[in-house]
C-alpha positions as CSV (number, residue, x, y, z in Angstrom):
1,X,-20.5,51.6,103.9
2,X,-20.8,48.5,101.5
3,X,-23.4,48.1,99.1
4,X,-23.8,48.8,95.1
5,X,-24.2,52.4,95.1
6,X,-22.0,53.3,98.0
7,X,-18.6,55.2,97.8
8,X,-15.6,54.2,99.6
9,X,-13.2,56.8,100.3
10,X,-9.3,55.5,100.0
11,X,-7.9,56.7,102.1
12,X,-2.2,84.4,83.8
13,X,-3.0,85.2,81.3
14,X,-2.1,87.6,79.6
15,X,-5.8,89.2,78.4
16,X,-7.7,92.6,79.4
17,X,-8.5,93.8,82.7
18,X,-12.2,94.9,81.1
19,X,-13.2,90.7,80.6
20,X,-12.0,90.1,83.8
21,X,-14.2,93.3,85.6
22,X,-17.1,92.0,83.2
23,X,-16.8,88.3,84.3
24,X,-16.5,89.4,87.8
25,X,-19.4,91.6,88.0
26,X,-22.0,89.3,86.6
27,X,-24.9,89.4,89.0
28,X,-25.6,86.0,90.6
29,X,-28.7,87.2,92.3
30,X,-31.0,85.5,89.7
31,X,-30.5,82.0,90.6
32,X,-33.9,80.5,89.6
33,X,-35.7,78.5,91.7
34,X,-38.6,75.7,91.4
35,X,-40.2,73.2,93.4
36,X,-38.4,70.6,95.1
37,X,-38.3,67.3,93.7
38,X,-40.4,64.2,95.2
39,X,-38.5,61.3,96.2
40,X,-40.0,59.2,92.9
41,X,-37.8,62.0,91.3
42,X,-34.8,62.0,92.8
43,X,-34.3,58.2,92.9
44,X,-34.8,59.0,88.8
45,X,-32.3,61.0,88.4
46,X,-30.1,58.5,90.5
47,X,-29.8,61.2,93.5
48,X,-29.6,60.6,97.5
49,X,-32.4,61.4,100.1
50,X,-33.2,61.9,103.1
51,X,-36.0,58.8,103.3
52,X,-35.2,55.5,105.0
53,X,-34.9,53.8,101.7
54,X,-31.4,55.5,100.5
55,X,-30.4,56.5,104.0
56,X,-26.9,54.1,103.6
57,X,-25.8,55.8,100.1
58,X,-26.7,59.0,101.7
59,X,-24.8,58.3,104.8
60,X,-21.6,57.4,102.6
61,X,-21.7,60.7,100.6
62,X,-22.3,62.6,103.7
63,X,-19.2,61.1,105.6
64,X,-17.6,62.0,102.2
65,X,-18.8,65.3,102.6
66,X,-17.5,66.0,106.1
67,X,-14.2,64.2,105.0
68,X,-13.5,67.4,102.3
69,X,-14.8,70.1,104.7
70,X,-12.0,69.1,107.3
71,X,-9.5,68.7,104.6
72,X,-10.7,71.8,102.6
73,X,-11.1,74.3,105.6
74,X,-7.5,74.0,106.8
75,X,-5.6,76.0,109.6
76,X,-7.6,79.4,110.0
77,X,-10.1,78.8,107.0
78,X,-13.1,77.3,108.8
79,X,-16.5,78.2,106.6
80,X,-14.5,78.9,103.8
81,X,-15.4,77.7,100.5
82,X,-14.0,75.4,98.2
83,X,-13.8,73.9,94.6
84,X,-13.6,70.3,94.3
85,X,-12.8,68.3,91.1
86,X,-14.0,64.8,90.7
87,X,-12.3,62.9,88.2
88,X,-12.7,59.2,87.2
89,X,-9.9,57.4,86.0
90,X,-11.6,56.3,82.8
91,X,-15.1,56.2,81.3
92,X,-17.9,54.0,83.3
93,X,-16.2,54.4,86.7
94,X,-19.4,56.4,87.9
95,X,-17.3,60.3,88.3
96,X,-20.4,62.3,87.2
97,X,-22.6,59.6,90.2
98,X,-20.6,60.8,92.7
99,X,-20.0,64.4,91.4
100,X,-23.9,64.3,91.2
101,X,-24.8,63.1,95.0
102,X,-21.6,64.5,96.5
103,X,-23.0,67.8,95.3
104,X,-26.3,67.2,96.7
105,X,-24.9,65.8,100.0
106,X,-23.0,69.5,100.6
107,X,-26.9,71.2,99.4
108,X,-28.1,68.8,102.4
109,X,-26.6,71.3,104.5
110,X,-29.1,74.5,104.7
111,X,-25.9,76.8,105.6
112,X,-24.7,75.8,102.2
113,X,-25.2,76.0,98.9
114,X,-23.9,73.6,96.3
115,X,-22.9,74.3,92.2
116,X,-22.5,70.9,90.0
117,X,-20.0,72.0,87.2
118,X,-20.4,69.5,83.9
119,X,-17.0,69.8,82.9
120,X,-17.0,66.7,80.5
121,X,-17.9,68.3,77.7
122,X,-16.9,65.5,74.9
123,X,-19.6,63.0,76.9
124,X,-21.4,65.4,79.3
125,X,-24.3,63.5,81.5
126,X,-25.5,66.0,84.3
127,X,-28.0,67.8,82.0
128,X,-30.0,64.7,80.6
129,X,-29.3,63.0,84.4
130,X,-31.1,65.8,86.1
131,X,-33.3,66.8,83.2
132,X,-32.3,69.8,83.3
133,X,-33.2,72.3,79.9
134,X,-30.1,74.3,79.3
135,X,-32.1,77.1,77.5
136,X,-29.4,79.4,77.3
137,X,-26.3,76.9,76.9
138,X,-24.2,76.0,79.6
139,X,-19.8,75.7,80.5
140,X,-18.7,75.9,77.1
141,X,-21.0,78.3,75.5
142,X,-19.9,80.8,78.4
143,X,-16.7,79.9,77.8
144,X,-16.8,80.6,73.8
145,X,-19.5,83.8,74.1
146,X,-18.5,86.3,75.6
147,X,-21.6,88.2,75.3
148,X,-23.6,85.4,77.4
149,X,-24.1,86.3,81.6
150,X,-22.8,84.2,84.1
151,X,-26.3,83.7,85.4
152,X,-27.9,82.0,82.7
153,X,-25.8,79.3,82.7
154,X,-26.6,78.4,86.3
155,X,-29.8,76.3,86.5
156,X,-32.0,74.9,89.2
157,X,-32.4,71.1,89.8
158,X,-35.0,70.9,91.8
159,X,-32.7,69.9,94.9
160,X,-32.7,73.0,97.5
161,X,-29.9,75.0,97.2
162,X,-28.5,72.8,94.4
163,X,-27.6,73.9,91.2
164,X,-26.2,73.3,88.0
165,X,-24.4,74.4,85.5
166,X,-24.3,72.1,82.2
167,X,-21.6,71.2,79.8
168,X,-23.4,72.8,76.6
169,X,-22.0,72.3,73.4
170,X,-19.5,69.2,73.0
171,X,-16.2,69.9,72.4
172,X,-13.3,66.5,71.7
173,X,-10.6,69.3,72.7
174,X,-12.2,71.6,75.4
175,X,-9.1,72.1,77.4
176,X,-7.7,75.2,76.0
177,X,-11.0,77.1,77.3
178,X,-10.6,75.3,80.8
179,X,-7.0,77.0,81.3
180,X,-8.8,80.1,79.2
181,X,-8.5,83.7,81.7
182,X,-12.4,83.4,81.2
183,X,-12.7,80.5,82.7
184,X,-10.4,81.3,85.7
185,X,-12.4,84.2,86.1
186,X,-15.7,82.2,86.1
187,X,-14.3,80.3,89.0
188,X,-13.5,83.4,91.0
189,X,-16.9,84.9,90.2
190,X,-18.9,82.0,91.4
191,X,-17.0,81.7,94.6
192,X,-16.9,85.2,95.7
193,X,-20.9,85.9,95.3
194,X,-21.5,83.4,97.6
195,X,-19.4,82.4,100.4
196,X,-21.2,79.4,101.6
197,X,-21.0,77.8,97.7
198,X,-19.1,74.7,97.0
199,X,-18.4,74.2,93.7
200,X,-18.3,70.4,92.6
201,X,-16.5,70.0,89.3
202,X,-17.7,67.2,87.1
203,X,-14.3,66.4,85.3
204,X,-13.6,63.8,82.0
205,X,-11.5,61.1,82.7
206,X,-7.9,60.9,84.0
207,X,-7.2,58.4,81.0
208,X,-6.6,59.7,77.6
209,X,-6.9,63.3,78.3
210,X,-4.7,66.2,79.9
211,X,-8.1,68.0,81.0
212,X,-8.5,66.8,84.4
213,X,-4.6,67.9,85.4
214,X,-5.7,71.2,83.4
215,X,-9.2,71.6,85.6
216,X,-7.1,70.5,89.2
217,X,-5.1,73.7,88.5
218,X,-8.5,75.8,89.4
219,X,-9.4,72.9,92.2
220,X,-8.6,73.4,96.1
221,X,-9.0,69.5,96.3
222,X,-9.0,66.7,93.9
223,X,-11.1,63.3,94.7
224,X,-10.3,60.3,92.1
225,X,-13.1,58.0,91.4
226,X,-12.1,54.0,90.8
227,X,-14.4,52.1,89.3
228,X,-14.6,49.0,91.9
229,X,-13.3,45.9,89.5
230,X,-12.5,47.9,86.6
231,X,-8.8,49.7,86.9
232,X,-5.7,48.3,87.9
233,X,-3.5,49.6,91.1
234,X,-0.9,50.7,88.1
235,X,-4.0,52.4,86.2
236,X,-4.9,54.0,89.9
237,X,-1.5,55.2,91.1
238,X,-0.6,57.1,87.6
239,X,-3.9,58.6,87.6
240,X,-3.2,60.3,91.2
241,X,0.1,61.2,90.1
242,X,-1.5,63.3,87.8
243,X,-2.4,65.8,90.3
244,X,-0.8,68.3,92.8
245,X,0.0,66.0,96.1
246,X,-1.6,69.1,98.0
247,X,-4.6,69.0,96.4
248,X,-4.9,65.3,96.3
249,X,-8.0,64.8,98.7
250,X,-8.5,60.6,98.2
251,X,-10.1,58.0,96.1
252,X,-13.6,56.9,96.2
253,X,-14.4,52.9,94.9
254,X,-17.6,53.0,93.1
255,X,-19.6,50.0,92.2
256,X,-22.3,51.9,89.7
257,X,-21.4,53.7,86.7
């Protein structure tokens, strides 16, 4: 798998029971559709196809793809769902790329369905990258409004069975709402209404910030992105050390921010 674009993979709260009831029962039935993309749009908003021209990236997140389903299903779990968090080790390492397509690659699959999480929500990309309109705000507008549904804050891309959920309002210190009971119960919500959805968490970077240990605490799996060239092994092996060893899924080498 070599090439520019290509990943290589290295190998509570204390709060009411009403909010969590509420955040629970939020219908998710009103996931809005629209027509799929061409492939003029999809190689604009820097995603994988299924056409001759991208079939070696697509390959590479696929194999990544079928790398996490064995590791996520586990003994007895087979067609279970999971949450993944993708976090880069520092800006420009290409986390919310491979969030992006690796979401996409599990939507590939029509037995699955696919939710891209912008969880970066001091420099959040996947809005303007899949020009997608977040009408009614997005992760942190949910988080902070309590009167907003669950359901508007989940938006079509244009991919089949792919969708997204924006960042919304930017926030320098968001990591208070990620380890929020509302947020947790967001999670739970999402999985639950849908068995066959994967959740792909677009996290900030390792570097700098405590959010990404805070977001692998609602993770099954965690997958480090290294920007090829950029970080150092010492860089690399704190920034795994960061997360739960059980959780720790492997590290993908990236050559495009």
């Amino acid at each position: 798998m070599n090439g520019e674009n290509d990943p290589h993979r290295h190998d509570e709260a204390h709060t009411g029971t009403a909010e969590a009831e509420s955040a629970r029962a939020q219908p998710m039935t009103r996931l809005r559709q629209e027509q799929a993309l061409t492939t003029r749009q999809l190689e604009e908003r820097r995603l994988i196809h299924r056409h001759e021209s991208m079939r070696e990236h697509a390959d590479a997140f696929r194999e990544l793809r079928t790398r996490l389903l064995s590791v996520g299903a586990g003994p007895g779990s087979e067609g279970r769902n999971f949450v993944t968090l993708v976090a880069p080790v520092q800006h420009g390492s290409g986390g919310s790329y491979v969030a992006r397509n690796l979401a996409t690659a599990f939507a590939f699959d029509e037995s699955k369905q696919a939710l891209l999480i912008d969880c970066d929500a001091t420099h959040p990309t996947q809005g303007p990258a899949l020009q997608v309109e977040a009408e009614h705000g997005g992760l942190i507008d949910y988080l902070e409004n309590e009167t907003l549904p669950l359901a508007e804050i989940v938006y079509p891309t244009g991919v089949p069975r792919l969708h997204l959920t924006p960042s919304g309002r930017i926030r320098e210190t968001p990591g208070e709402s990620f380890s929020s009971f509302r947020m947790r119960a967001m999670i739970d919500s999402l999985r639950a209404h849908h068995a066959n959805r994967h959740l792909i968490l677009d996290g900030p970077p390792v570097q700098g910030s405590p959010d990404a240990r805070i977001l692998s605490d609602l993770a099954d799996l965690v997958v480090l992105v290294v920007g090829y060239g950029r970080v150092t092994t010492e860089a690399i092996e704190k920034a795994v050390a960061s997360f739960p060893p059980e959780k720790f899924a492997g590290i993908v080498f990236n050559r495009r921010p």
